[in-house]
C-alpha positions in Angstrom: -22.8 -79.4 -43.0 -21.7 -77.2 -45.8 -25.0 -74.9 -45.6 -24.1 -74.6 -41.8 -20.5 -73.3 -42.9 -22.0 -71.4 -45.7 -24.2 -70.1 -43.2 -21.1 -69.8 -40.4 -19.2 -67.7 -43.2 -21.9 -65.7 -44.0 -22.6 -64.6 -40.5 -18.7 -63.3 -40.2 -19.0 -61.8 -43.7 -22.2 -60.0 -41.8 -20.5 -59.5 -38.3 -17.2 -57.9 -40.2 -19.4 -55.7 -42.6 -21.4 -54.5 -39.8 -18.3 -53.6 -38.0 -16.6 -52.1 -41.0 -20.1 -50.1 -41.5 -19.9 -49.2 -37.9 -16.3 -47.7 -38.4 -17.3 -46.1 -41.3 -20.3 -44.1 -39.2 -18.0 -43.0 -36.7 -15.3 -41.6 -39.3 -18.3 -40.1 -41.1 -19.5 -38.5 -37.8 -15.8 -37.7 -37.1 -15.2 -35.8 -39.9 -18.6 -34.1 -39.9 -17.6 -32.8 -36.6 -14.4 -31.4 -38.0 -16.3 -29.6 -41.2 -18.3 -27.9 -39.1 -15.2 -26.6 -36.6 -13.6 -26.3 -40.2 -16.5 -23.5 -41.3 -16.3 -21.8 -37.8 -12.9 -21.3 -38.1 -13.2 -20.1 -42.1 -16.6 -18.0 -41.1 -14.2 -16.8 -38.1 -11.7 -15.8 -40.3 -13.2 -14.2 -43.3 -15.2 -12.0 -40.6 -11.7 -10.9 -39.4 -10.2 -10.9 -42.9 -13.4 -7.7 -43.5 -12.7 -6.2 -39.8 -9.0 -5.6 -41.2 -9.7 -4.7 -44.9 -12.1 -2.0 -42.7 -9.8 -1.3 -40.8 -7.3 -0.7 -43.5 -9.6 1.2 -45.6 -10.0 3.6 -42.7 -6.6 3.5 -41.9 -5.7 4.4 -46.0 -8.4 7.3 -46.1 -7.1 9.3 -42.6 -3.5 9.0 -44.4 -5.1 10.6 -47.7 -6.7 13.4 -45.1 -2.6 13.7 -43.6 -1.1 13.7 -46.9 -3.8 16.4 -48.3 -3.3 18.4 -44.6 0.8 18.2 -44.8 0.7 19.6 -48.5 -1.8 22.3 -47.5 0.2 23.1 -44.6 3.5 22.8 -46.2 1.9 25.2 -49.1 1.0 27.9 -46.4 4.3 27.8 -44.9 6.0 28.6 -48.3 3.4 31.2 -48.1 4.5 32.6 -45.0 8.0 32.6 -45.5 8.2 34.5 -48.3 6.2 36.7 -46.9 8.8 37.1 -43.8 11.2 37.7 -46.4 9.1 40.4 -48.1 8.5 41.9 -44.6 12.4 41.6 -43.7 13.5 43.7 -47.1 10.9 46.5 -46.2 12.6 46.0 -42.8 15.4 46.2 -44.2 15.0 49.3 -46.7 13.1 51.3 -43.8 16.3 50.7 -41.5 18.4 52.0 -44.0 16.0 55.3 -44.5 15.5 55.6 -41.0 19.6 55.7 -40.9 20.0 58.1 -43.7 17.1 60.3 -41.7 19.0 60.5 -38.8 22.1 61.6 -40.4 20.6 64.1 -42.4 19.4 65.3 -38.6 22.3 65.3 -37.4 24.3 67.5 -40.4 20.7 69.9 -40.1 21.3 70.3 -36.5 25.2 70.8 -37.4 24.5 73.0 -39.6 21.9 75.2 -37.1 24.4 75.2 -34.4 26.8 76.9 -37.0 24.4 78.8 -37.7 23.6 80.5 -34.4 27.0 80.4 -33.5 27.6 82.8 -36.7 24.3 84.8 -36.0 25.5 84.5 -32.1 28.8 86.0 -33.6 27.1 88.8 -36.0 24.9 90.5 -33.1 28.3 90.5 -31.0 29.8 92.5 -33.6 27.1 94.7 -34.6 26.6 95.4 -30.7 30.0 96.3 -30.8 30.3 98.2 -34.0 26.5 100.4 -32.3 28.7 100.7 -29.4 31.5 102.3 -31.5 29.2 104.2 -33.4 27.6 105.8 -30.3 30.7 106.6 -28.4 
């Protein structure tokens, strides 16, 4: 009678290690499942973690290429405008001469119309003073 219960006890001790081993296979298998969605998703990531360092790296070197283009371009428009400014004061000093020119024209021309008004005068008088003469 006691070997039967021995036996009797055993056989649950069996029954509720092979259901406790059974438990233990599925939760193995469980979480075998989710390490390998666990990998995906890091394998997933770290391949988008190197699409955007790419992307930044690009993204880094075309603002380099902008930065270098700005100065260049910011260097040649310094270059430009002084060289308006050098352009304006020749501008500038040629208007004035130009102005000075054309008065000094002018008082010429004043002075040739006094002129032939003077000669214009002379040849009246010496016409007269022939005319006298001859009379």
């Amino acid at each position: 009678a006691e070997t039967e219960k021995e036996l009797a006890t055993m056989k649950e001790d069996f029954a509720k290690c092979k259901e406790d081993l059974a438990k233990a296979e599925a939760k193995k298998k469980e979480l075998e499942e989710k390490m390998v969605a666990l990998l995906q998703e890091k394998n997933d990531l770290q391949l988008q973690v190197a699409s955007e360092a790419e992307n930044l790296s690009d993204a880094e070197e075309r603002c380099e290429g902008l930065i270098k283009s700005k100065i260049q371009l910011e260097a040649k428009l310094k270059e430009t405008n002084e060289r308006l400014e050098d352009e304006e004061e020749i501008n500038a000093e040629l208007t004035a001469k130009k102005r000075k020119l054309e008065d000094e024209c002018s008082e010429l021309k004043k002075d040739i119309d006094d002129l032939e008004l003077t000669l214009a005068k002379v040849e009246k008088e010496k016409h007269a003073t022939e005319n006298k003469v001859g009379d």
